[in-house]
Each structure stands twice: as structure tokens, then as C-alpha cells.
C-alpha positions, 0 to 999 in steps of 0.5 A: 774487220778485225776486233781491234780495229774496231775497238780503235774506230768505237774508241775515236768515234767516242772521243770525238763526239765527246771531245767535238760537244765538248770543245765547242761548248766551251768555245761558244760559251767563252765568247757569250761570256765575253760578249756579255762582259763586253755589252755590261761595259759598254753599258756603263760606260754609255750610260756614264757618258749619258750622264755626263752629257746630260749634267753638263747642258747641252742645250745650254751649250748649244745656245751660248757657245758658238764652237759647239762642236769643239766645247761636245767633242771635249765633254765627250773624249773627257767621259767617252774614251772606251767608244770608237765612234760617237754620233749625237743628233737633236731633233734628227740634226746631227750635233756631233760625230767622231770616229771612222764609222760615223757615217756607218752611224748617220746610216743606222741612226737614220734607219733606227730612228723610230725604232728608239727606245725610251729615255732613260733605256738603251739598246745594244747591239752587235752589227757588222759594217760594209767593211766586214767589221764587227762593232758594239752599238749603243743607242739611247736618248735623253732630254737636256732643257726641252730639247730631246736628244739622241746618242749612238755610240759604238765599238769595234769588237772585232777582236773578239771574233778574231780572238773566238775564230783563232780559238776554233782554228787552235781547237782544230789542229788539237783536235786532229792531233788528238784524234792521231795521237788517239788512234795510234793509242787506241790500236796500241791498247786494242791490240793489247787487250785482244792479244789473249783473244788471238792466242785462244783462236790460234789454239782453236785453230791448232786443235783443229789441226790436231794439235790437242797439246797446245795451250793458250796460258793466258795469265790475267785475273780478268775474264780473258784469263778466266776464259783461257783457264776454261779453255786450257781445260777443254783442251786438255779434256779433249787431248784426254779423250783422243788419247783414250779413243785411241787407245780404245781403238786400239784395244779394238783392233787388238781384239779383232785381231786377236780374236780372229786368230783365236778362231783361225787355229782351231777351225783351220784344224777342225776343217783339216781333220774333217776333210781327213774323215770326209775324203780318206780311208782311215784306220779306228785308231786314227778315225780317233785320234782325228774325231779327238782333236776336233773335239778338244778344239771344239771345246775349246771353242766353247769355253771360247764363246762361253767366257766372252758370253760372261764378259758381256753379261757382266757388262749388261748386267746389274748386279743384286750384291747380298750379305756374303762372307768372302773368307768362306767362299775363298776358303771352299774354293781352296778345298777344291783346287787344292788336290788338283794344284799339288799334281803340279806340285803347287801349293795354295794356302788362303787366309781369310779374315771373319767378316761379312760385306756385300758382294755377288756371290756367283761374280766373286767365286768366278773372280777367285777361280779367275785370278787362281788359274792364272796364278797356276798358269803362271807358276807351271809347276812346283811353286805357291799360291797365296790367297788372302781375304781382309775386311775393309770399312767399304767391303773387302781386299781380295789377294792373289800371290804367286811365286812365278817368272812375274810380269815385264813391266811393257805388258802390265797395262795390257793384261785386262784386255780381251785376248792378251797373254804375257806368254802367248804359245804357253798359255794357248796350250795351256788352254787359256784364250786370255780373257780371264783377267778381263772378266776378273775387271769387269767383276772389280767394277761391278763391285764398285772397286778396282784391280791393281797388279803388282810384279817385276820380272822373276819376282812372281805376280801379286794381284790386289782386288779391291771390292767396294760393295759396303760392309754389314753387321753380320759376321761369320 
């Protein structure tokens, strides 16, 4: 059963006890109070009837009027006009009677008479006759000379059950109408509280499908909102992880197949050209030539398995990071690349500022030698490289320049992964198995910093690497 069904069926469940106790409550004490309106003027009415009958002689009547019946029956209708039927005995004769249900009344006082109450009280009660109707009866006795004398009066309240019966009826109907008009509006209103609710499992569902983009907007300031604020949020966390697991899977893929045929090249020649010594005749020269190039792809091999040995200790590794002057180090190893950059005629110029921060002094040498070659790479030949070192209130901002062809701007997202070149044919030859960039990232976070690429076709390559280890008050 769907949720707003049973909002509406909980709503009319409640509506209906609430309105049944209440509506009934209402209609029996109504008719209580009408009955006890009622048997107060009866009871007054009786005992003024009482009264008169009493103050005018009856016995005295009785025994100087011949016509008793006609002289009573004026006493009475004069002072009793509110009953419907009267019925006066003395001494269990019946004086006089009016009324269509006198012998309703004979047949009560008959059977009520040792049941009298005493003089001076009357008794009241509700009783219904043979033909269904409800009547008000009085009874009470009183004396008159040394005659004892008994009067029943009773009124027809028939109406007054008519009247309560026409209110349950009434009260039916109005319940039934309620209850219909209840449930259209209940379902109307359910269905429009649950509405954020089926938004939010259609977008479980949609998700579920694999349509992470989906969002429930849900605008209240309630709960519902609240929870569809949450849940928009999740959604968009998860779109944000599939995105980066694809993207990681990719680069994974990449890798693999990157690496793959960074092995296949080398190995495919060293088997050839150790198949050539195995199975030919060769002279010194080409015995040479061949024992050469096997080891060159050897070497490279290593370098190979060596950098990706220094990817992954980077990785695993926690670093100790010490008091260094990042300046000096650039410096020293500007003095060392120098005369081997200008055989290419490339000129390398650093410029650092004085100062001391925390850093690992090996990871931050092997950063600068990193991002240097490849500028060199880069450049080829006959061109400039700018290092420069600033001091920062967190550590240090390392710079790399080059006046090289620069970076397409569909490679700049792909140049920290493993194995990538922006050149791939130029690079292989010039050694590069495209992991440096790779170990110079690893190096930047272990540092607590990041690496930023700044480039544009023909415009050479800026390399910004911002060390973020803590600076400290020695400066050099």
C-alpha cells in the first residue's frame, strides 16, 4: 500500500472516531438536557396542579356537587392544561380521567399502586404505551379532608424522540458526506505531501539506473527539503566518484597499455639481436653493433623500472622533511647541467631567494632534475631555461621555464600520468619513458603542495610547484 493511501485511510480513521464520540456525545447530551428541561416542567406544572386541587376541596366537592366529574375536569383543564392525559382516584376509585390514554393510565396506576410514593413527592418517569408512544408520567398523592387522594398525569414526549431520532439521521448523512468530502481531501493533501518523497525514489531509481546527473530540487524549508538537499548532495558526490573511478580506470588502462609497449619495443629488439648472435656468423664489428643496442635497451629498461621503483617509494613512503635552503640546492644543480645544456645550446639561468623552509632534500633534488629535463626535452635545442626559487609564509614556490613549442591545451590534464608524452616519437628517442612529471606530482604532495602547468602552443611551458612543508627561522 502506497504511503499516501495510508496517510488518507490514518486521517479518515481518526476523523471518524474523533467525529463519531463527538457527534454522539453531543446528541445524547442534548436529548438529557431536554428530558431534564422537560420532567422540571412537568414537575412544576404537577405540583401547581397538585396544589390547585388540593386548595380547592376536593373532598368538599365531592360531597356537596352531584356532577363531580364536569365541576374536576374544570379545576383541572383551568390548572392542567400542559398534560395530555389525567387520571385522579380516591381510595383506588377513579374520580376522574381525560385523555386517550386513560386507560394506559387505569392500567399503571393499577399496577403502580403500592408503589406510591409519599405525600408531598412525586415520581417521574419515561414509559412508552401499546402504540409505541413515548409519554412523561407523574404520579403522586395527596390528602384533601380525611380522604387520601392519588394523581397520575402524563404527557406525550414523543416528539422529542422524533426530534433526537431526526438528529442521528441528520447526523449520519453529514457524517457520510464528511467522511467523502474527508478522503478526496486527505488523498489530495497526502498526495501532495508525498510528492517530494516519490521525486526523491524516482531518483534512487534513476541512479540506480546510472543516471548520477539526476536531482531531485525539492524546494520546502521542512525536513523533505532538508532531505532532498542531502540528497542532491549524495548524488552529486557519487556522479563525482564515478567520474573520478572512470577517469582513474582509465588512466589505468592507459598505463597498462602504455607500459606494455614501453616493454614491447625494447624486448622485441633485444630477442631479435640476440637471436642474431645465437643463430649466425657475424663479424666483430656487427657482434658489437648488435651486444650495443642490446644493451642500450637494456639500460633503458632499467632506468625503466628504476623511475617507477621511485614512483612507488614515493608513494609508500613518509617522508622526514628538515630545514634546507631550497635556493642552494637549485643553484648546485644549476652548476651541474649547465655545461651539458649549452652543447645544445641551451642556456639555464636560476635565481633563488635566501631562505630556509622544510623539505626532503634528496625528493626536492630529484623534483628540480625532473622538471629541468624535461624543459630540455622540450626545447631540443638552442633555447632557455629559467629556474626560480621564492620564499613563502608555507614553504617555497619552485619555477620552471622554458621557451619551447609549449603544450596543446587537450594534453595539459594528461601530463601527470604514468607513461604520457606530448611528443611521443621525440621523447622515446630522447630517452624518456614519460614518468618524470609523474614522480615530480608524487614529490609536490608529499611536500603538501601541488604542481600547476601554465602553456599555450608556441609559447614555451611554465611549471609552477608549490612546496607547502612550513618555513623555519634559519636562513641562509
Amino acid at each position: 500500500m502506497k504511503f499516501r493511501l495510508k496517510i488518507t485511510f490514518c486521517m479518515l480513521a481518526l476523523l471518524s472516531i474523533l467525529f463519531g464520540i463527538g457527534g454522539s456525545v453531543l446528541i445524547v447530551s442534548s436529548f438529557q438536557d431536554t428530558m431534564r428541561q422537560e420532567k422540571v416542567t412537568a414537575e412544576n406544572t404537577y405540583k401547581m396542579l397538585q396544589y390547585t386541587l388540593q386548595i380547592s376541596g376536593v373532598q368538599k366537592l365531592l360531597s356537596e356537587t352531584g356532577d363531580i366529574r364536569n365541576v374536576i375536569g374544570q379545576s383541572i383543564r383551568q390548572n392542567g392544561g400542559y398534560w395530555d392525559d389525567i387520571l385522579l382516584t380516591a381510595d383506588g376509585k377513579e374520580i376522574y380521567s381525560s385523555g386517550k390514554e386513560s386507560a394506559f393510565l387505569r392500567t399503571r396506576d393499577s399496577a403502580d399502586t403500592k408503589e406510591y410514593p409519599e405525600e408531598g413527592k412525586g415520581s417521574i418517569v419515561s414509559v412508552r404505551d401499546e402504540n409505541g408512544e413515548n409519554n412523561l408520567c407523574v404520579t403522586g398523592t395527596f390528602t384533601a379532608g380525611d380522604r387520601r387522594f392519588s394523581l397520575t398525569a402524563a404527557r406525550d414526549i414523543s416528539d422529542l424522540y422524533r426530534n433526537r431520532n431526526r438528529m442521528q439521521e441528520l447526523y449520519r448523512i453529514v457524517f457520510a458526506v464528511l467522511m467523502l468530502l474527508c478522503a478526496v481531501l486527505a488523498y489530495s493533501m497526502a498526495l501532495f505531501l508525498t510528492a517530494p518523497l516519490s521525486r526523491l525514489a524516482r531518483g534512487a531509481q534513476e541512479i540506480g539506473k546510472g543516471n548520477f546527473a539526476f536531482r531531485s530540487r525539492v524546494r520546502s524549508g521542512d525536513e523533505l527539503g532538508s532531505l532532498s538537499r542531502d540528497f542532491d548532495r549524495m548524488a552529486g558526490q557519487i556522479e563525482k566518484n564515478v567520474r573520478e573511478l572512470r577517469e582513474a580506470v582509465a588512466r589505468q588502462e592507459r598505463f597498462v597499455g602504455n607500459f606494455t609497449h614501453e616493454l614491447k619495443t625494447p624486448m622485441t629488439s633485444v630477442i631479435g639481436y640476440a637471436d642474431l648472435l645465437r643463430s649466425r656468423e657475424l663479424s666483430d664489428e656487427e657482434r658489437r653493433e648488435a651486444a650495443d643496442y642490446i644493451f642500450r635497451e637494456g639500460k633503458r629498461m632499467e632506468r625503466l623500472s628504476l623511475k617507477l621503483l621511485d614512483i612507488y617509494a614515493a608513494e609508500q613512503t613518509e617522508v622526514s622533511l628538515s630545514p634546507h635552503s631550497p635556493g642552494r640546492i637549485v643553484e648546485d644543480i644549476a652548476d651541474h647541467l649547465s655545461p651539458g645544456l649549452k652543447e645544445r645550446e641551451i642556456e639555464l639561468t636560476a635565481r633563488c631567494e635566501k631562505g630556509t623552509c622544510m623539505l626532503d632534500p634528496d625528493l626536492f633534488r630529484s623534483l628540480v632534475l625532473n622538471l629541468v629535463d624535461n624543459a630540455g626535452k622540450a626545447i631540443g635545442s638552442r633555447g632557455h631555461i629559467r629556474v626560480t626559487v621564492r620564499m613563502t609564509d608555507e614553504g617555497c614556490r619552485l619555477c620552471v621555464e622554458d621557451d619551447g613549442p609549449g603544450i596543446p591545451g587537450e594534453a595539459r590534464e594528461h601530463l601527470t600520468e604514468a607513461f604520457y608524452r606530448v611528443d611521443k616519437s621525440r621523447s622515446r628517442k630522447q630517452g624518456g619513458a614519460g614518468l618524470g612529471l609523474t614522480l615530480c606530482e608524487k614529490i609536490v604532495k608529499l611536500h603538501n603542495g601541488e604542481l600547476f602547468f601554465e602553456s599555450g602552443e608556441g609559447n614555451g611551458t611554465k611549471v609552477t610547484a608549490e612546496l607547502k612543508g612550513g618555513r623555519c627561522e634559519k636562513t641562509n
